[in-house]
C-alpha positions in Angstrom: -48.5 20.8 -18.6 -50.6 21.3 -15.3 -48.4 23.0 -12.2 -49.0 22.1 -9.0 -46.9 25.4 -7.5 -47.7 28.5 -7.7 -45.7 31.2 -9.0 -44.1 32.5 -5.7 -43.2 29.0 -4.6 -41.7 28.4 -8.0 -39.5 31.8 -7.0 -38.4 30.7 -4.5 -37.6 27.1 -5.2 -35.7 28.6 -8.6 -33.4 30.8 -6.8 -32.6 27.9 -4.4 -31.2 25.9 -7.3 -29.5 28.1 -9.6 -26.0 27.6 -9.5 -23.2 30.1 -10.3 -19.8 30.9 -11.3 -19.6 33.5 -8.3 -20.6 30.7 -5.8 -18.2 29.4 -3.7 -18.6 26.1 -1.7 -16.8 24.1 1.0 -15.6 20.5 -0.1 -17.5 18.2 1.9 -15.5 16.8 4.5 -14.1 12.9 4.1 -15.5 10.3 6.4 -14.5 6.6 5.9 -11.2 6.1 4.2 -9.7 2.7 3.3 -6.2 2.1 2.3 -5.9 6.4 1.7 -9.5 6.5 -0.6 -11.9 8.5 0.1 -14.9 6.2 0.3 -17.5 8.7 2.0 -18.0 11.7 2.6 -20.3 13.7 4.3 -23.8 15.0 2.1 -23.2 11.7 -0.1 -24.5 8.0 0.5 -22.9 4.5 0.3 -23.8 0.6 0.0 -22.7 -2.2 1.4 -23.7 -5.4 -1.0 -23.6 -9.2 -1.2 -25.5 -11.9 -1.3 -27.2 -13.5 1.7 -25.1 -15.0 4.5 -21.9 -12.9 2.7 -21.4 -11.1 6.0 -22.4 -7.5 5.0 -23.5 -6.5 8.4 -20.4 -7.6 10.2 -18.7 -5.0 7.7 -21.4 -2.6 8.6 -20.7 -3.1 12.5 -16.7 -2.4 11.6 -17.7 0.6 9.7 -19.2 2.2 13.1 -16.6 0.8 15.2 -14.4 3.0 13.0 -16.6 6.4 13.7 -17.1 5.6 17.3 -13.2 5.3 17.8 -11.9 7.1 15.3 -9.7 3.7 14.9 -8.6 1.3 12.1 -11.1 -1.1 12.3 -10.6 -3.9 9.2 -9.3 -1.5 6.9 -11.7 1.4 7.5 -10.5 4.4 8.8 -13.4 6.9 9.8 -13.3 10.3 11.1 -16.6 13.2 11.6 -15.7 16.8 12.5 -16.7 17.9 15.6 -20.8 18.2 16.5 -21.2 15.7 13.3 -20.3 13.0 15.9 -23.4 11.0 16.7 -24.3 7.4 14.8 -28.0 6.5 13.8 -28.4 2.9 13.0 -31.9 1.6 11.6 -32.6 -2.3 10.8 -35.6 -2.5 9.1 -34.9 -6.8 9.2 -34.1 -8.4 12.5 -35.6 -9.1 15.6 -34.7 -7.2 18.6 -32.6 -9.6 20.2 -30.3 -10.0 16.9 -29.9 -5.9 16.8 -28.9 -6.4 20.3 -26.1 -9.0 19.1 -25.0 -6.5 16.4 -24.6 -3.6 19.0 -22.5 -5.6 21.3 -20.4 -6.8 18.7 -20.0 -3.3 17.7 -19.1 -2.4 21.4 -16.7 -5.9 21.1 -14.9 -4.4 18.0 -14.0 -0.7 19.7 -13.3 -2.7 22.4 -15.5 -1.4 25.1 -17.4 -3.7 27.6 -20.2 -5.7 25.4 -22.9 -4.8 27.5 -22.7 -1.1 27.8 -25.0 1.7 26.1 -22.5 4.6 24.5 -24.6 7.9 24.1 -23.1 8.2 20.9 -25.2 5.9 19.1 -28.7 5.7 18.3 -29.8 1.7 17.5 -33.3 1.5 16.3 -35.2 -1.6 14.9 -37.4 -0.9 12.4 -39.3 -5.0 11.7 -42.8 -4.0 12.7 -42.8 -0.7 11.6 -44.9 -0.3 8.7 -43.2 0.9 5.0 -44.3 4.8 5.6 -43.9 4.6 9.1 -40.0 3.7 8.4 -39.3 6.5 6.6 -41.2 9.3 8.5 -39.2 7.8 11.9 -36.0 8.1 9.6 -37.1 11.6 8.9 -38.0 12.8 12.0 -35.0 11.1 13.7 -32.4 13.4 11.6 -34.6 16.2 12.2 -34.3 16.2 15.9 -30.7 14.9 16.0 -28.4 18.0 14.4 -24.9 16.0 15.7 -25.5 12.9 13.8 -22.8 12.6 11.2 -23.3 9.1 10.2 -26.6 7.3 9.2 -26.9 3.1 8.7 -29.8 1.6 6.9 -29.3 -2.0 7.1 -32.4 -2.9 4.7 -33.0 -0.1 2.1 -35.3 -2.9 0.4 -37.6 -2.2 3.5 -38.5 1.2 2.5 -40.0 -0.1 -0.5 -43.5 -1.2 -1.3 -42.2 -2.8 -4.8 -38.8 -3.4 -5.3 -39.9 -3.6 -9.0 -41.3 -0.2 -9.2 -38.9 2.2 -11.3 -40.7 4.8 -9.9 -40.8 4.4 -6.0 -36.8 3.1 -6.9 -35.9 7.0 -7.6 -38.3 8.4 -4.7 -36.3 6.2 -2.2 -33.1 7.1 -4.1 -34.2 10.5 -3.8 -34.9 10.4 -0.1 -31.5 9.2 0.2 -30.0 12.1 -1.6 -32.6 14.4 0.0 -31.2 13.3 3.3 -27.6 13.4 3.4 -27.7 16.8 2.1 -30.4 18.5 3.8 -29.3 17.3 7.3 -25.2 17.4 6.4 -24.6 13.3 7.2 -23.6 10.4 5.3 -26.0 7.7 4.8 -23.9 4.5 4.7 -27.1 1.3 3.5 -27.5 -1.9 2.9 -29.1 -3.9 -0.4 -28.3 -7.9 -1.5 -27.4 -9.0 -4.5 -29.8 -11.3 -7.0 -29.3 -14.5 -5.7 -28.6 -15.7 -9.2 -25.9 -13.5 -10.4 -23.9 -10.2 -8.8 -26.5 -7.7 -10.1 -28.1 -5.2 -7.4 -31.8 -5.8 -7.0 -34.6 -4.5 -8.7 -34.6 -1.5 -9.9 -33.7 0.3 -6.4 -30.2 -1.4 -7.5 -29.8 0.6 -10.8 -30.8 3.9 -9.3 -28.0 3.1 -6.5 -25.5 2.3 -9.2 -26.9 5.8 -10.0 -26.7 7.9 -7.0 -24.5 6.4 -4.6 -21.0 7.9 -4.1 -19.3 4.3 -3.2 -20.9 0.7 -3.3 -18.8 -2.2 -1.8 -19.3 -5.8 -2.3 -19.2 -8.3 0.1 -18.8 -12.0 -0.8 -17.9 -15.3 0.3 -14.8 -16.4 -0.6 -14.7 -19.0 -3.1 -11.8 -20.8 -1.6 -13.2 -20.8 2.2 -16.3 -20.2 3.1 -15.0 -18.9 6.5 -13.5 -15.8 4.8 -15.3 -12.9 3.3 -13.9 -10.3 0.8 -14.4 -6.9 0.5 -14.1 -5.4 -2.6 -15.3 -1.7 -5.1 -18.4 -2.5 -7.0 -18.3 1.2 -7.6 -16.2 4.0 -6.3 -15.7 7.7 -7.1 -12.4 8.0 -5.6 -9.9 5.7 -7.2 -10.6 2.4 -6.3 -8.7 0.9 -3.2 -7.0 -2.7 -2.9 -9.2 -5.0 -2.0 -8.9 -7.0 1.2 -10.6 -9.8 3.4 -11.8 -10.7 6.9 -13.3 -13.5 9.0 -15.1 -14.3 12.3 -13.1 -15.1 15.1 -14.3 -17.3 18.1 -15.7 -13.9 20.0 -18.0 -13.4 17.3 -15.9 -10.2 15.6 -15.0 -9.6 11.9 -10.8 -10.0 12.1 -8.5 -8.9 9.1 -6.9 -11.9 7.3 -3.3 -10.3 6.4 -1.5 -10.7 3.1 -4.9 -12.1 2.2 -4.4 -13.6 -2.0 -6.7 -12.7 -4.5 -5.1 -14.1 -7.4 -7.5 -16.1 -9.2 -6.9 -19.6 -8.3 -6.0 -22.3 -10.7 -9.2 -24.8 -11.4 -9.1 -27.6 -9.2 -9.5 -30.8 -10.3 -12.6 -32.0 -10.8 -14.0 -34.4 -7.7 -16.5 -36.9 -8.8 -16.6 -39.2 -5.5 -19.3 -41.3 -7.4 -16.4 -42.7 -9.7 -13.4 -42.9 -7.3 -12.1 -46.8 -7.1 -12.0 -48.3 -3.9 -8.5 -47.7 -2.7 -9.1 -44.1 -2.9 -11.9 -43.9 -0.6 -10.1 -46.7 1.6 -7.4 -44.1 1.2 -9.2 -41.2 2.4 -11.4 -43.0 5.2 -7.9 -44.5 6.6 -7.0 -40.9 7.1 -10.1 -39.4 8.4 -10.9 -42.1 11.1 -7.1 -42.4 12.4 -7.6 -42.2 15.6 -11.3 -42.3 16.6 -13.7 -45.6 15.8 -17.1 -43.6 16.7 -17.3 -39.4 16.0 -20.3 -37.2 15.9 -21.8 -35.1 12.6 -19.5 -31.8 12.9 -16.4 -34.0 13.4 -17.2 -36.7 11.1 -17.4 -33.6 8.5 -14.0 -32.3 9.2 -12.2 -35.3 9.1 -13.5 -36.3 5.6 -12.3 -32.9 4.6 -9.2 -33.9 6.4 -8.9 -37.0 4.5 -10.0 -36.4 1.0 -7.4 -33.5 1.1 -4.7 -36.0 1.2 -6.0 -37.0 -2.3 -6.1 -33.1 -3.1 -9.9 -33.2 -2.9 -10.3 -30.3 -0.6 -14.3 -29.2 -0.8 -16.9 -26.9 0.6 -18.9 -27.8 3.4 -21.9 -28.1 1.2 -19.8 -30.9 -1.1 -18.8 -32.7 2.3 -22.1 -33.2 3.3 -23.3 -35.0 -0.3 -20.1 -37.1 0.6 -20.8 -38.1 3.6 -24.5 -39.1 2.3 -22.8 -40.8 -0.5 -20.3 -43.0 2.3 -23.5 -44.0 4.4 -26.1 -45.1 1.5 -22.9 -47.1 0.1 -22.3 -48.7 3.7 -18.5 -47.8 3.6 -20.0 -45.5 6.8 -22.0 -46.9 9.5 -24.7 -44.7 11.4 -25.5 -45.8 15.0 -27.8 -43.5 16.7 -26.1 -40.3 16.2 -22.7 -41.5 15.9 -20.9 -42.8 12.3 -18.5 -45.2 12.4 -15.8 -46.2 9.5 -16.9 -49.7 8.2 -13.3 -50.9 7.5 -14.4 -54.2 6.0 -16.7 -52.5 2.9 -15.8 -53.9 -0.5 -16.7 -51.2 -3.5 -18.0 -52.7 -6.8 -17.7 -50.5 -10.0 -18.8 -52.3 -13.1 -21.2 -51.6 -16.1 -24.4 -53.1 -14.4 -23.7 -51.2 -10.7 -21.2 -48.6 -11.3 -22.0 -47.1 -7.4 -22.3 -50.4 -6.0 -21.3 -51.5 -2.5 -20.9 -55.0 -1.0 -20.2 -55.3 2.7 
């Protein structure tokens, strides 16, 4: 086999990476804790993970809340040693003005006025920057910057050419590793989940599953879309409980307490297509008390206000094929941009028309 180094450079890259019994070395100092585990550390990398619209970067944003304040923010508690202090954040996928929202949220969470610049963090946007280019700025950036402790990479996809390439996967995944060792910091990033099942993607996501000392998951949860749950996809510490948070009306990631993850019994199944006419008379009673006229938003939580009464509580997505169901059937009336309850409609269900509507 063809070398590429010659023999003094082999020398001295050999006696670099012999290891022995004599040796003695430091444990690396713990970072980011939840609920007592060890989660990061400092030399080692992380992921946050979900699919899109799962909140990961509001989780991200609480994680650096944490290691500006040195607070419990959600259920991370972070702490760097002294001169290991400073934060670099990289997005390699928003536009300037949404890294802006995601700073000020940040400043929101350790709750320091929303518009001012702490000297402790580093926010870069990395969009326009070319492939190479966002590496070699990575690079250079822990180079000139000995006190950073902690590194974010929200898009590790972006330092890809081909997420299917197997062999730029373990180049990035070495970088990574290369990175938090060489400059002493924890490199806390960010990949998404096929959209089709809770696999990482491409093969970046099996070298993470790899290399990385901790990988979170971040999903929607199933019984409310307003809540997101946090959770170990994979953790070298014991793993801890996992817990759940949503957005409040500032814009900022809030714990839900005593938060239950026991698996929910199957709800009954809600065909609306095949409910008689007294239950959506039923239901429409309910969601209209009160009001003759309502806009879109309003119209949506009231028929989730009054199909729960039949214990047909749905997803936003299932509300809105409702109410499309209720206006092609005329038991809802759209005028202009309002909808009104027709109170008069008469629903037929027989063999020749079993969705059929007579007003």
């Amino acid at each position: 086999m063809e070398t590429r180094l010659t023999l003094e450079e082999f020398r001295k890259i050999w006696e670099s990476i012999l290891i022995k019994a004599s040796d003695e070395y430091e444990t690396p100092p713990e970072v980011i804790r939840i609920e007592g585990t060890t989660i990061s550390t400092l030399g080692n990398f992380s992921a946050s993970t979900g699919k899109g619209k799962s909140r990961k970067s509001f989780n991200v944003s609480a994680i650096v809340a944490s290691a500006l304040t040195g607070r419990k923010i959600l259920n991370y508690e972070a702490s760097f040693p002294e001169g290991k202090e400073r934060i670099l954040y990289f997005d390699t996928e928003q536009s300037p003005n949404h890294c802006r929202t995601i700073l000020r949220r940040i400043n929101k969470l350790c709750g320091y006025p929303e518009k001012m610049d702490d000297d402790r963090i580093s926010f870069a946007f990395l969009r326009e920057r070319s492939t190479l280019e966002r590496r070699e700025i990575i690079e250079l950036a822990l180079n000139t910057e000995p006190e950073v402790g902690l590194v974010i990479i929200d898009g590790l996809r972006d330092l890809l050419f081909d997420i299917n390439s197997s062999t730029e996967a373990a180049e990035v995944i070495g970088l990574l590793m290369r990175w938090s060792s060489q400059y002493n910091v924890h490199i806390h990033t960010v990949l998404h989940l096929n959209k089709g099942d809770d696999n990482l993607r491409g093969h970046i996501g099996t070298e993470l599953n790899h290399k990385a000392e901790t990988i979170l998951q971040i999903k929607v949860s199933e019984e409310d879309e307003n809540i997101s749950e946090v959770s170990a996809s994979l953790v070298r510490d014991r793993k801890f409980p996992p817990f759940a948070f949503s957005i409040d009306e500032e814009g900022i990631p809030v714990l839900e307490e005593n938060y239950d993850f026991a698996p929910k019994p199957k709800r009954e199944s809600f065909n609306y297509e095949e409910m008689p006419e007294e239950e959506h008379r039923k239901a429409l009673d309910k969601a209209f008390e009160g009001a003759s006229k309502v806009g879109y938003s309003e119209l949506i939580d009231r028929l989730k206000a009054g199909y729960e009464v039949l214990g047909f509580g749905r997803s936003y997505t299932i509300l809105t094929k409702l109410k499309t169901f209720l206006v092609e059937k005329g038991m809802i009336i759209k005028e202009n941009k309002k909808y009104l309850y027709n109170r008069e409609f008469h629903y037929v269900q027989d063999e020749s028309d079993q969705n059929g509507i007579v007003s």
